[in-house]
C-alpha positions in Angstrom: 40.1 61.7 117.0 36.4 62.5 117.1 35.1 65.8 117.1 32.4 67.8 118.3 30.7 71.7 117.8 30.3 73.6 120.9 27.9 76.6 119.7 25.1 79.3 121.3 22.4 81.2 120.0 18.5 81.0 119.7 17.2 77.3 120.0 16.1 77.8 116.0 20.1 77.7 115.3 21.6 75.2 118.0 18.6 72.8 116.7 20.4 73.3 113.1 24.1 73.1 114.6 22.8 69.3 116.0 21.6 68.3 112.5 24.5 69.3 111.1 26.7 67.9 112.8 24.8 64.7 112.8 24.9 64.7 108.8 28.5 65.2 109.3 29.1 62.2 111.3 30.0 64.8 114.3 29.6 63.0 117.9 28.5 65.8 120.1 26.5 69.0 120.7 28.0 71.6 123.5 26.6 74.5 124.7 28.2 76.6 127.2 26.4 78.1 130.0 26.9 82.0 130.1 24.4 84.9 131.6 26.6 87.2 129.0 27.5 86.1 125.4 30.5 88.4 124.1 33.4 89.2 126.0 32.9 93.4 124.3 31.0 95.4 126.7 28.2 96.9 123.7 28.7 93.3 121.9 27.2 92.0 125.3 24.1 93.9 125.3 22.8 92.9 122.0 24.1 89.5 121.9 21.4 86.7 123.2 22.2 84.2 125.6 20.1 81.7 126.7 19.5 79.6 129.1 21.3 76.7 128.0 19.7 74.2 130.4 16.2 74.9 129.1 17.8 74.7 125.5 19.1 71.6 126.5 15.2 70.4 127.2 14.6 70.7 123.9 17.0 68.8 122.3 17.0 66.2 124.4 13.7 65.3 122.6 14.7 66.9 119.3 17.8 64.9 118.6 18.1 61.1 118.9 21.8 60.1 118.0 24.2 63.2 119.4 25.5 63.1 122.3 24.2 66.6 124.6 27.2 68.0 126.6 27.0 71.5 129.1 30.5 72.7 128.6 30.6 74.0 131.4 28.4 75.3 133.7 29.8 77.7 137.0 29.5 76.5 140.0 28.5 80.0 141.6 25.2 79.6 139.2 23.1 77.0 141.1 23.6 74.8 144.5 24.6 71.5 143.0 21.0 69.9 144.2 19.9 72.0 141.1 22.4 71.0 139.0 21.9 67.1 139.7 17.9 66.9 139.1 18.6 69.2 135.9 21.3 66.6 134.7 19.4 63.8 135.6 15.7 65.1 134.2 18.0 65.4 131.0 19.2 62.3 130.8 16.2 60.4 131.4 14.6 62.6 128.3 17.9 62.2 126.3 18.3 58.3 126.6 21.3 59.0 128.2 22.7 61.5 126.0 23.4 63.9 128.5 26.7 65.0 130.0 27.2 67.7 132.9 30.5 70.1 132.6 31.2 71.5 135.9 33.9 74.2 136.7 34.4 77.0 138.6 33.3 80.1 136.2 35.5 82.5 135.3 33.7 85.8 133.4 33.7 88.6 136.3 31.1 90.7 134.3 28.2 88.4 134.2 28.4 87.4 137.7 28.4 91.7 138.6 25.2 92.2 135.7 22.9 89.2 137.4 24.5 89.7 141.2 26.2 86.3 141.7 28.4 85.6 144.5 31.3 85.8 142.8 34.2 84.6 145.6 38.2 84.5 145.0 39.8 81.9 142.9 40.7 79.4 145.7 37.3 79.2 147.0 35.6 78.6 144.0 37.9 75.7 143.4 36.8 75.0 147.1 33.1 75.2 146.3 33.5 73.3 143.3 35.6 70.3 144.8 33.0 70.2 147.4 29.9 70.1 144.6 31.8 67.3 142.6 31.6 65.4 145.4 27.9 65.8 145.8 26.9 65.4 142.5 29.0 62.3 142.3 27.1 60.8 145.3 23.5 62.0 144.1 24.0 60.1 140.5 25.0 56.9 142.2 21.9 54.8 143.1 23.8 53.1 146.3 25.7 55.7 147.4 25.1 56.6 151.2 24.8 60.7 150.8 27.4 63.3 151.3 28.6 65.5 153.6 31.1 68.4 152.7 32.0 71.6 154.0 29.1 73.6 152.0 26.9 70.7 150.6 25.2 68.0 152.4 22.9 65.3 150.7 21.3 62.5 152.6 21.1 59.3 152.1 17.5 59.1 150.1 16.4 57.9 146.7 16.8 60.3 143.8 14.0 60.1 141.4 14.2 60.1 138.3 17.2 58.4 138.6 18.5 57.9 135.0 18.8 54.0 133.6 23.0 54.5 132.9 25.2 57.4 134.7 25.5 61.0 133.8 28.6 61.5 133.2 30.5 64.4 134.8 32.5 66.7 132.5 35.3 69.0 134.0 37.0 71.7 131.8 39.4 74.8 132.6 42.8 76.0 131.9 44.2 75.5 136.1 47.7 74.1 136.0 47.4 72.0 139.4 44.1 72.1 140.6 41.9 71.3 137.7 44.0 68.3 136.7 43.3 66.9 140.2 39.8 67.1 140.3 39.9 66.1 136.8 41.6 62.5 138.1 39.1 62.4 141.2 35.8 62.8 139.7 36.0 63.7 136.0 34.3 61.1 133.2 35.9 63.6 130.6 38.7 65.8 131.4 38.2 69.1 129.2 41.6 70.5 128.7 42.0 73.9 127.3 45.7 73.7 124.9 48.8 75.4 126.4 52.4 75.1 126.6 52.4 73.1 129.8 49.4 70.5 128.1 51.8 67.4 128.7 52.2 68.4 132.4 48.8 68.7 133.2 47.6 65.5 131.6 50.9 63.6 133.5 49.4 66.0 136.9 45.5 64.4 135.8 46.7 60.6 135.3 48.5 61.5 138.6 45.5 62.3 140.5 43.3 59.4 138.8 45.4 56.9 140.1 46.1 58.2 143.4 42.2 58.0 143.7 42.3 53.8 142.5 40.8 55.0 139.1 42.1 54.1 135.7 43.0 57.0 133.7 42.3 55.3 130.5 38.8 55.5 131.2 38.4 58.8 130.9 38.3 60.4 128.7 40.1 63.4 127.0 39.1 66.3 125.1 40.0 69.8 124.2 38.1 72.7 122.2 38.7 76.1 120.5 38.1 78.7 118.2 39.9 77.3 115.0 40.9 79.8 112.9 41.9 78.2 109.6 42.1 78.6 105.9 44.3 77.0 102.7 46.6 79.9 102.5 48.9 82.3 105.1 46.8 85.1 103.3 43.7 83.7 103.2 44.3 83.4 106.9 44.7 86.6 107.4 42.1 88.2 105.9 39.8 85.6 107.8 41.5 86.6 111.3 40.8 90.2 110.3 37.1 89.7 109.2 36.5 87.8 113.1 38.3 91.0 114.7 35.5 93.2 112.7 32.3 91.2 113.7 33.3 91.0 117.3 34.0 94.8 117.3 37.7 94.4 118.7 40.6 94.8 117.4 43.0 92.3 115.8 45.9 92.8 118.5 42.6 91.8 120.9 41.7 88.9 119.1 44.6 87.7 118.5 45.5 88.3 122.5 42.1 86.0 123.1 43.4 83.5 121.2 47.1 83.4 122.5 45.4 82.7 125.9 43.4 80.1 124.6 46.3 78.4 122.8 43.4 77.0 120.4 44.5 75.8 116.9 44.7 78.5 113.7 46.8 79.0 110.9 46.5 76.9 107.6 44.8 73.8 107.0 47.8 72.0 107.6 49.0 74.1 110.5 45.8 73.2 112.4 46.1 69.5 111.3 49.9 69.2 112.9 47.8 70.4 116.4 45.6 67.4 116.2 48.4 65.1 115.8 49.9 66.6 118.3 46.5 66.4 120.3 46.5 62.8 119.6 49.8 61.6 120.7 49.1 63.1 124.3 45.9 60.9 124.3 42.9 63.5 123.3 40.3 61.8 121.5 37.8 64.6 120.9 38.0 68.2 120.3 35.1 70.4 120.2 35.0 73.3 117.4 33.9 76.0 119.1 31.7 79.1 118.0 28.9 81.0 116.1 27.4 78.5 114.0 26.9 79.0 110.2 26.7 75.9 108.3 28.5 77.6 105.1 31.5 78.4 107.0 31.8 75.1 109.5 31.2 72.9 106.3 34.0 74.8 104.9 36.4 74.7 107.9 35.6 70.9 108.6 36.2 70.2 104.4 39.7 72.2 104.4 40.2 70.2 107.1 39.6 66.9 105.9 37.2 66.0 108.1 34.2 63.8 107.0 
């Protein structure tokens, strides 16, 4: 298993998050795109969020080693002509270090603050297929355009196009329809934990071989908010201390994280999960959060992980 910090904040901060987690032998820097950064109402109007593709800018000359991953970026954002020249102006400046994470948004408040479309469910998994399919044709050199319901590219050369692929990155919790786009188009399936994780990796290889790719080849990774100390107390009091900062309380938090399925307890507790992450074939999991090197020093430590 490899892992990975997903984080947010001023550039000052995700610029220390990447050193960090290159000292600590860490493989990737995430950053999730979001308009709103706190899922509290008051929390939301005093906590920054940037734009994560101009942060994205400046790493991609800051940092030399880490790989750069957008986990994940809404579709109802930008038309995915935007989202290709971003990813591909990034990986040319990156080396190559860049990944796109595409999915189909899911945080009704920040699409009603900054007026985005925001359609139902089934159509944003309809807009998002559709974009897949685009960006997959814009990042290959030979392919002959696209034409979907929504998006049409022609067949014309890209510029810059980047020396090796940008990989495509698709994350969410859907039972049926993520996995399948997942299989179709995905060079890293993000998949959120759950009771019904076997199923929807069995529903992913599914889909990948049904479209004559090799599931083995992609890869997979999960992510979450771990929650962990050495003791059942200690655990407790650190649960009720993240119920504080946030402003909610615990009953809410631990409701966000129920939904989430995401690894807490003890040290060991959160070790059994990546085992069991491991047997179903996930080979990197992304710590999400607020980045304080104190604390994730800490957490990674408890958790043996060096």
């Amino acid at each position: 298993m490899e892992y990975a910090l997903q984080v947010s904040g001023s550039y000052d901060d995700i610029l220390d998050a990447a050193a960090f987690a290159t000292d600590r032998g860490l493989v990737a820097l995430a950053l999730p795109d979001h308009y709103l950064m706190a899922f509290s109402e008051e929390k939301a109007k005093t906590t920054p969020a940037p734009d994560a593709f101009v942060q994205f800018g400046g790493l991609a000359r800051d940092t030399t080693d880490i790989d750069l991953v957008m986990l994940v970026s809404p579709i109802t954002f930008r038309h995915p002509a935007v989202l290709a020249k971003m990813a591909m102006t990034l990986a040319e400046m990156s080396s190559g270090r860049f990944a796109l994470g595409v999915g189909t948004g899911w945080m009704d408040r920040e699409h009603e603050v900054f007026g985005f479309d925001y359609p139902e469910i089934a159509e944003r998994f309809d807009m998002l297929e559709d974009a897949l399919g685009y960006l997959r044709a814009a990042f290959d050199p030979d392919s002959p355009g696209y034409t979907g319901e929504r998006y049409t590219l022609e067949e014309f050369p890209l510029s810059p196009m980047p020396s090796t692929n940008v990989p495509i990155v698709i994350g969410g919790t859907g039972p049926h329809k993520t996995p399948r786009l997942a299989g179709m188009f995905a060079d890293e399936f993000n998949i959120y934990p759950g009771p019904d994780l076997a199923e929807r990796i069995e529903r992913f290889r599914a889909a990948a071989v049904e479209a004559g790719r090799d599931p083995d080849e992609i890869r997979l990774s999960t992510s979450g908010q771990v929650a962990a100390a050495e003791t059942e107390t200690e655990f407790e009091e650190l649960m009720n201390g993240y119920a504080a900062e946030m402003g909610i309380d615990r009953d809410e938090l631990d409701a966000q994280y129920d939904k989430r399925r995401t690894p807490r307890g003890t040290y060991e507790q959160v070790n059994e999960r990546f085992e069991g992450f491991r047997g179903l074939g996930i080979s990197r999991f992304y710590f999400q959060g607020i980045f304080t090197p104190i604390d994730t020093a800490a957490l990674l430590d408890g958790l043996g992980i060096t």
